[in-house]
C-alpha positions as CSV (number, residue, x, y, z in Angstrom):
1,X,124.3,135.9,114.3
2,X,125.4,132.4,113.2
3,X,124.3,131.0,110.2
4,X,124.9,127.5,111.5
5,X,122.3,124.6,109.8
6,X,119.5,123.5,112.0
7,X,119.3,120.0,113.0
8,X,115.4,120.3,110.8
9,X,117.7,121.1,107.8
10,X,120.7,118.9,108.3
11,X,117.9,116.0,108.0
12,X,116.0,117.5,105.1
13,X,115.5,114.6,102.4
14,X,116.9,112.0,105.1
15,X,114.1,109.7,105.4
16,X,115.7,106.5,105.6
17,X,116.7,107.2,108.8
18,X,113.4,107.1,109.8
19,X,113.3,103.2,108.7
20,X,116.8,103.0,110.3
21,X,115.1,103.7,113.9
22,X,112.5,101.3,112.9
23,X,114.8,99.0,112.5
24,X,116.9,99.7,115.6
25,X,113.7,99.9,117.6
26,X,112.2,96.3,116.3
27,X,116.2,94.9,116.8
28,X,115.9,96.1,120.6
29,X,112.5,94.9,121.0
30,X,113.0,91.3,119.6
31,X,116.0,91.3,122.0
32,X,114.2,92.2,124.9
33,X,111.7,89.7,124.3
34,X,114.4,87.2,123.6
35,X,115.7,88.0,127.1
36,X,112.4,87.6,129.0
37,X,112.2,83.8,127.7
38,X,112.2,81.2,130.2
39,X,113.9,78.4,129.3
40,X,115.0,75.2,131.1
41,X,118.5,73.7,130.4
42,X,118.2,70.8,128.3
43,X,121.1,68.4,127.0
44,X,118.8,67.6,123.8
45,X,118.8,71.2,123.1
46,X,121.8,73.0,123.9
47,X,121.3,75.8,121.6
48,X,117.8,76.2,123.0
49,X,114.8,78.9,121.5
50,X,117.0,82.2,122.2
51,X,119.3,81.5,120.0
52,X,117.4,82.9,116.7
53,X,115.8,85.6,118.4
54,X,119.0,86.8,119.6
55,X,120.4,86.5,116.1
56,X,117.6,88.4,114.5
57,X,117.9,91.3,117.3
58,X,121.3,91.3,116.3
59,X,121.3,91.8,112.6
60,X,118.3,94.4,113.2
61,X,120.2,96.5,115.0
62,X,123.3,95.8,113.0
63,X,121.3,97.1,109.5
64,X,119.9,99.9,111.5
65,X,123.5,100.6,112.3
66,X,124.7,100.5,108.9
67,X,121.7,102.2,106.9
68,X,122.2,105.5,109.3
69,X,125.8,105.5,108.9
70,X,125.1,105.5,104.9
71,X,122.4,108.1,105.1
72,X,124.3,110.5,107.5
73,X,127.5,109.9,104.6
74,X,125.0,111.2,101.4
75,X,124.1,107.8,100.9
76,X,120.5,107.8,99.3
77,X,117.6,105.0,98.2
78,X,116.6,105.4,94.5
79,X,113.0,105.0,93.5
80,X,112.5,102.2,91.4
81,X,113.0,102.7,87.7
82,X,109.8,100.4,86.8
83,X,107.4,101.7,88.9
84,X,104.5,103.7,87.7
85,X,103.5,105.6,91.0
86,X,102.8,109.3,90.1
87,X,103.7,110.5,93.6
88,X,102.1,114.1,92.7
89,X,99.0,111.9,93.0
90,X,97.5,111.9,96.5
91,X,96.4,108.8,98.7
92,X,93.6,107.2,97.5
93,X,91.5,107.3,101.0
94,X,88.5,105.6,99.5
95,X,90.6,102.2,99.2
96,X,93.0,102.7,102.3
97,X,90.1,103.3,105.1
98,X,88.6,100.3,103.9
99,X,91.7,98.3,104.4
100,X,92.1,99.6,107.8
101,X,88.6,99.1,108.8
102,X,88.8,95.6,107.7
103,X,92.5,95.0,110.1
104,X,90.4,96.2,112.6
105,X,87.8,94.5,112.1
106,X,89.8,91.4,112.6
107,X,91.9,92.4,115.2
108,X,88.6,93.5,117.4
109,X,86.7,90.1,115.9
110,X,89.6,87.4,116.1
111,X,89.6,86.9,119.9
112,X,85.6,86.5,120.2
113,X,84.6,85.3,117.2
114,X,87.6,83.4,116.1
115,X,89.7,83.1,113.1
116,X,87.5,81.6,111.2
117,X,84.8,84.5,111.6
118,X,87.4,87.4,111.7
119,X,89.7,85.8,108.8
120,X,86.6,85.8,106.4
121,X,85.8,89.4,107.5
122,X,89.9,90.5,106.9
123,X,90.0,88.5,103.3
124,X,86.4,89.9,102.0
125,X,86.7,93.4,103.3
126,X,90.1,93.3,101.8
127,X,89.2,92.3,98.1
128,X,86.1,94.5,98.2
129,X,88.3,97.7,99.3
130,X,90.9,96.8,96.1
131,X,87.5,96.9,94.1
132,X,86.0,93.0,93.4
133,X,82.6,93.1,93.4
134,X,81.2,89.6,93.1
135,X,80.4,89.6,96.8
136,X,78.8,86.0,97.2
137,X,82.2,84.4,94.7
138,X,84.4,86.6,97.1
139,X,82.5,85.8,100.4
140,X,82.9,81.8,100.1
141,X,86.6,82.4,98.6
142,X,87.4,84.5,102.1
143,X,85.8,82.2,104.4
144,X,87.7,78.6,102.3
145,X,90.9,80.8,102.9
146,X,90.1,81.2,106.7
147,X,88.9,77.8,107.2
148,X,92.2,76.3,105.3
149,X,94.8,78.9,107.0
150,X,93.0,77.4,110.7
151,X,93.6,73.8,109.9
152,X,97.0,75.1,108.0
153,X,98.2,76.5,111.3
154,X,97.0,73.8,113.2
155,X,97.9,70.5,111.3
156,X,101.1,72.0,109.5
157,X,102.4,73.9,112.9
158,X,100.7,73.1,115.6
159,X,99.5,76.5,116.4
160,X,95.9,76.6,117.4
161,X,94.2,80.1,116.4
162,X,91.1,80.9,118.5
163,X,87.6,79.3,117.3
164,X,85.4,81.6,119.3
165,X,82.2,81.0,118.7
166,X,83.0,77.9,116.3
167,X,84.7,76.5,119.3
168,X,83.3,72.6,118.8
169,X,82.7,72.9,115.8
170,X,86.0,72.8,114.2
């Protein structure tokens, strides 16, 4: 019988390569994306929109490279000598479902009610699942945030978010 290490153990306490196939997996996908772009010649614009995507792809896939190469040689991330995590402590679940209700909330919400509507709900059920409970203070905070991130998107970059069912009104 061999006594030969399993590929389980040979990874044991190897985590970052986990984020190392993140990495290499957002790289290719940027790149593909990148690639599907349709874009006209123009003498204006010679380096034209690929040109950052590709870049980014690039150095994705290039860290990904480089971070498993340093794992797979002992290399090893240190936790972070200020930070007061105890990580005996378990997830607190009573402020992380909250948070993920309210990202879906918004992502079910944005499309039909609008950014506006779904913003408000995403910045209010945010703060209350981190614990503020001055719910009128936080409600009008939440929806000034949403209305200024619309006109920010809009005015500063020329993105239009959906209205939904503010459409004509803002």
């Amino acid at each position: 019988m061999s006594s030969s290490p399993t590929v389980a153990s040979r990874l044991k306490g190897r985590s970052e390569l986990g984020v190392a196939l993140l990495l290499g997996a957002a790289g290719v996908m940027v790149f593909l994306d990148a690639n599907g772009l349709a874009t006209p010649y123009s003498k204006s614009d010679p380096v034209g929109p690929k040109t950052v995507p590709f870049i980014v792809a690039g150095l994705l896939i290039v860290c990904a490279v480089l971070l498993a190469v340093n794992v797979l040689r002992g290399g090893k991330g240190e936790a972070e000598a200020g930070e007061d995590v105890d990580l005996a402590h378990p997830a607190d679940w009573k402020t992380i479902l909250p948070l993920v209700g309210a990202f879906v909330a918004n992502i079910l919400l944005i499309d039909w009610a609008g950014w506006v509507i779904s913003g408000t709900v995403l910045f209010w059920g945010s703060v209350w699942a981190l614990g503020g409970r001055h719910y009128v203070r936080d409600g009008l905070i939440s929806l000034a945030m949403s209305i200024l991130t619309f006109y920010g998107f809009f005015l500063g970059l020329g993105i239009a978010l959906p209205a939904g069912l503010l459409e004509g009104i803002l």
